[in-house]
N, C-alpha and C positions, 0 to 999 in steps of 0.2 A: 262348514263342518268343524277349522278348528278358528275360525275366526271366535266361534261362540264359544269355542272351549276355554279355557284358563290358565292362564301364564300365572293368575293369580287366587292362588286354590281353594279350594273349597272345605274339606274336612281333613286334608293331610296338610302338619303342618311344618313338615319335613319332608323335603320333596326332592325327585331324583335327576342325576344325569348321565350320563353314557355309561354301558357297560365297560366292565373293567377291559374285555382281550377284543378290541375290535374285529379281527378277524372273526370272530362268528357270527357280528352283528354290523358287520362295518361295510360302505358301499358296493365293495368290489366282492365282494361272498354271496352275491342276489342274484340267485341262477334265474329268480322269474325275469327279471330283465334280458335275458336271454334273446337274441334273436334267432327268429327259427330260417329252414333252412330246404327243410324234404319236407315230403307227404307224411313222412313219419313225424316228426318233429309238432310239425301243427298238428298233428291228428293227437297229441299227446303219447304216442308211443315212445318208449324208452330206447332209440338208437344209440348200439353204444356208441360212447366219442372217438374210442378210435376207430370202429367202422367208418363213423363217418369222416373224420378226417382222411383215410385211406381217398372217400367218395370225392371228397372235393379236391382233395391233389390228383384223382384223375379225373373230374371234369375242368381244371385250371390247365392242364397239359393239353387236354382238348380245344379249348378256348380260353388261350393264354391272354388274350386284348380285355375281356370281360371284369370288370372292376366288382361286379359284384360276389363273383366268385371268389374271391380273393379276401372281400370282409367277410365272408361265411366261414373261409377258414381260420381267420385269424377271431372270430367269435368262440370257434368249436377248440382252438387251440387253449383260449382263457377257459375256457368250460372245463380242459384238460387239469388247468392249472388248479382248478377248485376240487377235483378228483384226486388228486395225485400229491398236493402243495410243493410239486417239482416248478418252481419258479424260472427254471430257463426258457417254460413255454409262452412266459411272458415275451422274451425276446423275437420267436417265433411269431406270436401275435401283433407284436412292433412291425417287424418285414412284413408281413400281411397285409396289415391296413397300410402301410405305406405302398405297398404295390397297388390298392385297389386306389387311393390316393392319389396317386401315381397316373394310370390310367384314367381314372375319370375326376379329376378335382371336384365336382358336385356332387361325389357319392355321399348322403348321409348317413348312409351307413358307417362307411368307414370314418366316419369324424367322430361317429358316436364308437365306436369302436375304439378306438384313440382315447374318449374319453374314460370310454370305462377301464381302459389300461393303466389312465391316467391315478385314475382314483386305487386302483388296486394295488398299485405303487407309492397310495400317499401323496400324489403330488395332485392336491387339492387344487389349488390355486390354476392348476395347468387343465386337472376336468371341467373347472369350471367353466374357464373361457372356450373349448372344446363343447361345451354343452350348450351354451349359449351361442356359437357358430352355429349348431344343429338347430336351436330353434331358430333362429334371423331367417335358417334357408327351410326351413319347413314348420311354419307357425301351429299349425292346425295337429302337429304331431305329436302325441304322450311323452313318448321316452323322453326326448331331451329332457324335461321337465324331472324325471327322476333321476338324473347325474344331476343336474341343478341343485337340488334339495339336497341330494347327499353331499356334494361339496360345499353350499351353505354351511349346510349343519357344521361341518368338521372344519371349516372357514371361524365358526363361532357367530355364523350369521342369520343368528337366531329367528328372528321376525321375517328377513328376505326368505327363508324356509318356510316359515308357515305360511308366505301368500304364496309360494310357488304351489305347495302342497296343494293347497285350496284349490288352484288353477289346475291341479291334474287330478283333484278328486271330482271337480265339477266337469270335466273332459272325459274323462276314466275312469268312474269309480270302481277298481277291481284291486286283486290282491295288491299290486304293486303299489297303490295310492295308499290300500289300508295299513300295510306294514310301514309305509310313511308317517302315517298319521298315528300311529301305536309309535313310534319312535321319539318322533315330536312331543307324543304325551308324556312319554317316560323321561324324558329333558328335563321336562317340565316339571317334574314331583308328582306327574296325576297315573299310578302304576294301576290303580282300577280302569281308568280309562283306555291304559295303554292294554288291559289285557280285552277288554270289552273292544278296540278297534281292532285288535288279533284274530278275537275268534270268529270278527266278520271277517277277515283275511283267510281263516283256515275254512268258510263256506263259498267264499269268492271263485274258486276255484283256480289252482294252478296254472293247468295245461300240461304239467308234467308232474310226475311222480314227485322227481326233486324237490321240485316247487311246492309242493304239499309240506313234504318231509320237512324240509327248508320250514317253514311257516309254523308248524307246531311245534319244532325243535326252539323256536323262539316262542311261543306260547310257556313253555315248558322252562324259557330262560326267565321271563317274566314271573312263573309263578315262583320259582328258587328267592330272586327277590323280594316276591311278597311273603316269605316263607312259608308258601304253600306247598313244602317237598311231596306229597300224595299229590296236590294236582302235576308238577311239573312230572312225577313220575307215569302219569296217565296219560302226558302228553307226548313225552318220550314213544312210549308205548304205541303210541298211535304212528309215532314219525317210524320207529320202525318195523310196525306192521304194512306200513307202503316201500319204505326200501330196509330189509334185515339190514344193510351193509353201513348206511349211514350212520356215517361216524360222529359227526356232531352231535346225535343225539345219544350214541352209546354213551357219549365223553359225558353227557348231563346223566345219565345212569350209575354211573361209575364215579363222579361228583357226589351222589346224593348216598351210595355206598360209603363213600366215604365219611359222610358228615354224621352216615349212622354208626359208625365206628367199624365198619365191614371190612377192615385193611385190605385185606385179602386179595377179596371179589373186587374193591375199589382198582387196586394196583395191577389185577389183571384185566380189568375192562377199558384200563386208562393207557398199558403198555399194549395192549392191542391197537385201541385207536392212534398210537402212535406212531406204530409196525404199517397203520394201511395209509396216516395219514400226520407226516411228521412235521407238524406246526409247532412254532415257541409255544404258544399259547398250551398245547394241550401237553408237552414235555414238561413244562411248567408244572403244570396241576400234578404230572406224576411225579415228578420231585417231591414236591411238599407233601403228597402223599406220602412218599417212603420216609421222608425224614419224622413226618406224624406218628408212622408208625414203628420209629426208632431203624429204620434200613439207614444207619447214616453214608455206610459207602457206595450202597445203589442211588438216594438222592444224590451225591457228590457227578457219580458219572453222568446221572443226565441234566443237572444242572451246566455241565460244560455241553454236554450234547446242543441247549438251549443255545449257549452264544456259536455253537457251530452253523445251528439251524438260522439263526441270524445273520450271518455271515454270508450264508447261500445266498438268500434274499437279498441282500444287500447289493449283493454281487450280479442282480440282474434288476437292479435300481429301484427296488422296492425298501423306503424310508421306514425304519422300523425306531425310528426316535422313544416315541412315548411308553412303544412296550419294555424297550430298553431300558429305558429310563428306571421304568418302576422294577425291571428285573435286577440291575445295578444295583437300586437304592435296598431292597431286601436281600440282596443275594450279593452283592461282589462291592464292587468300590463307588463308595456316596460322591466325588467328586468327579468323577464320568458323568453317574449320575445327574448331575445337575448340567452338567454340561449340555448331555442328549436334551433334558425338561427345556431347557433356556433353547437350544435350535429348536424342537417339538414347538415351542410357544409364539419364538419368530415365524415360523411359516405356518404355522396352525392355531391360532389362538384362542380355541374353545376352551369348555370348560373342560373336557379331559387332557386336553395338554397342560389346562394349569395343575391340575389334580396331582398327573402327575412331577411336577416342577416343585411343587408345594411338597410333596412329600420327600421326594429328591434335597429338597431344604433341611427338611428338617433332621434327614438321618443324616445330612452333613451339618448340621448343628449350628443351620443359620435362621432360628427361629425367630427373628423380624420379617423377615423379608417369605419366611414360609408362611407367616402369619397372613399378609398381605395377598399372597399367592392362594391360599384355601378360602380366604373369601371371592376370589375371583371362580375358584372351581365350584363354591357353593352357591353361585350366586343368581341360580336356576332352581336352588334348592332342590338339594339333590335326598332323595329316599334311597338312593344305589347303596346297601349296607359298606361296598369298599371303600364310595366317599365321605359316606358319615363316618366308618371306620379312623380314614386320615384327616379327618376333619378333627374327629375327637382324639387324638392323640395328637393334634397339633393344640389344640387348648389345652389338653394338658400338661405338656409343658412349658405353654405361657401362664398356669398358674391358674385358669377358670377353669375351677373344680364342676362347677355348676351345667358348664357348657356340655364340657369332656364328658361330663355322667350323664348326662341326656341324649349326646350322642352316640356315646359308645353301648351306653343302654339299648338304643332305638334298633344297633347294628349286630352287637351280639349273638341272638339268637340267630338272626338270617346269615349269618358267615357261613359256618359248617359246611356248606354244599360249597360255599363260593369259595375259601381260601384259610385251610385247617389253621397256618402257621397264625395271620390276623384270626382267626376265633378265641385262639389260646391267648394271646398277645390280648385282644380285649378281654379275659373274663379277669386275667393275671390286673391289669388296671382297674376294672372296676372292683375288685376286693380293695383294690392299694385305696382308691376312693372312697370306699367305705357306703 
């Protein structure tokens, strides 16, 4: 499936790589990976999480010895963590699978459990090996294969991704292979492909609501990049026609309010999703909202709120290097900045850690070595409008007029939804370019 696909493209001659806030598209946010647990669960019933959490801290009391009991809970408690972005339930899901761990050292569940903590925290390099234990001891099984891929990828391990891919599309072919393989395309610069593997993801069938929602809310991220704001608004629509509360897709709502200049509706659809669900990522977006729309003391408060929200996370060992990074480099101090890109790039060395290191470069005004750095982020050829954004402002201040206005051309239009302050920053250059 993607072996015949294209690393090397076909009509796009500008091509993409990772989205800007991994948290919405990044491995540890994949409720379909999920392991289920009850009758409810597999039957795709909506059990709320802390019901069931309640459930399995009284069947664990019941039968304390039982290992498997114990990755259920520490599954349901990450499930928490995605409802809530209260990150101390990471720590809870750490004693979890160390207990079922504990108890029975050959539970794969709990190593896959381990992994996917692992990843949710960034610590790539630790899911990976976590994910490959899982497959050694159960070959024939899917999941490992999707912490696999996702740590490849964010490894910068581009090619070992798409043969694992392959191995769990030809094993599995269901949503969780195809949202792989729609990920893998959009690496790649091929964002028609990556919407065409989507929408067979959004027919694959979930198993749960979430998992719908989940899947067209990234349908929906896809078409923003392609500048498709009507489809991605359709797709929103759909995500929360199956759960109203979903917040990822309100925040793409509220994103595209924004890019139509709707301050308003933007800034309350965005401080909402904030109030149910308070991620850097989406505080972020309602900053630069209010600053767009001249609130410059309401942006100022939740710009700090951001490095607070940071701080949590950090505090329960989730690596927030690369967002940092590029939130320093536009918002606070360009020498941190580069600091967070340069450890993001030692432990993670894709193309979104160089992206952002490269641009971390450049607002610290070390435009050789940014230069060096954005060919390393472009070098998947990325169509992502935030890469070609810092791509083309990093040409042009080395002086390629030619570069800079072809790419800041290509990204222009497609910002708006994706990040007001770069929309204004590129139209302000491409006049100065002429």
């Amino acid at each position: 499936m993607l072996a015949t696909r294209t690393r090397r493209r076909t009509s796009i001659a500008l091509a993409t790589a990772a989205v800007l806030a991994l948290i919405n598209r990044g491995p540890a946010a994949d409720p379909v990976d999920a392991i289920g647990g009850s009758p409810a669960a597999d039957a795709g019933i909506a059990e709320p999480t802390e019901e069931r959490i309640v459930r399995l801290q009284d069947a664990i009391r019941a039968e304390p010895d039982v290992a498997s009991g114990y990755s259920l809970l520490g599954e349901a408690y990450l499930q928490r963590a995605r409802e809530t972005a209260d990150a101390s339930y990471y720590d809870r899901a750490e004693r979890s699978f160390a207990a079922a761990a504990a108890r029975d050292p050959n539970d794969v569940s709990a190593t896959l459990g381990q992994a996917t903590l692992a990843l949710a925290r960034h610590d790539f390099a630790g899911g990976l090996a976590l994910g490959e234990e899982a497959a050694r001891a159960e070959p024939a099984l899917a999941r490992p294969l999707t912490v696999i891929a996702d740590a490849q990828i964010e490894l910068g391990r581009y090619e070992a991704a798409e043969r694992t891919i392959d191995r769990l599309a030809a094993i599995k072919p269901t949503l969780a292979a195809y949202t792989r393989v729609s990920y893998l395309r959009e690496l790649n610069g091929d964002l028609d492909g990556a919407v065409q593997a989507m929408r067979f993801a959004t027919t694959a069938g979930a198993g749960t609501v979430e998992g719908s929602a989940y899947v067209e809310t990234l349908l929906g991220n896809l078409e923003v990049q392609r500048g498709n704001d009507g489809a991605a608004a359709q797709a929103y629509d759909r995500a929360l026609a199956l759960d109203p509360d979903y917040a990822p897709a309100r925040a793409g709502l509220a994103r595209l309010d924004a890019a139509a200049g709707r301050w308003e509706e933007a800034i309350r659809g965005l401080r909402d999703v904030v109030t149910r669900l308070p991620l850097p990522e989406y505080t972020l977006s309602l900053a630069e909202t209010e600053q767009a729309a001249g609130q410059a003391a309401a942006a100022q408060r939740d710009l700090a709120l951001v490095e607070a929200q940071a701080k949590l996370l950090a505090s329960s060992g989730v690596n927030t290097d690369v967002e940092i990074a590029r939130f320093e480099a536009d918002h606070g101090d360009a020498r941190r900045a580069v600091e967070l890109g340069r450890a993001a790039w030692r432990s993670a060395p894709s193309v979104t850690s160089a992206d952002a290191l490269s641009w971390a470069l450049l607002r610290a005004g070390e435009l050789g070595e940014a230069t060096r750095f954005s060919a390393r982020a472009m070098a998947l050829g990325s169509d992502n409008p935030i890469f070609l954004f810092h791509a083309g402002m990093i040409a042009r201040a080395a002086g390629d007029e030619g570069k800079a206005r072809s790419l800041l051309g290509d990204a222009a239009p497609r910002l708006p939804a994706l990040s007001p302050p770069y929309a204004a920053e590129a139209r302000r250059a491409l006049e100065e370019l002429g």
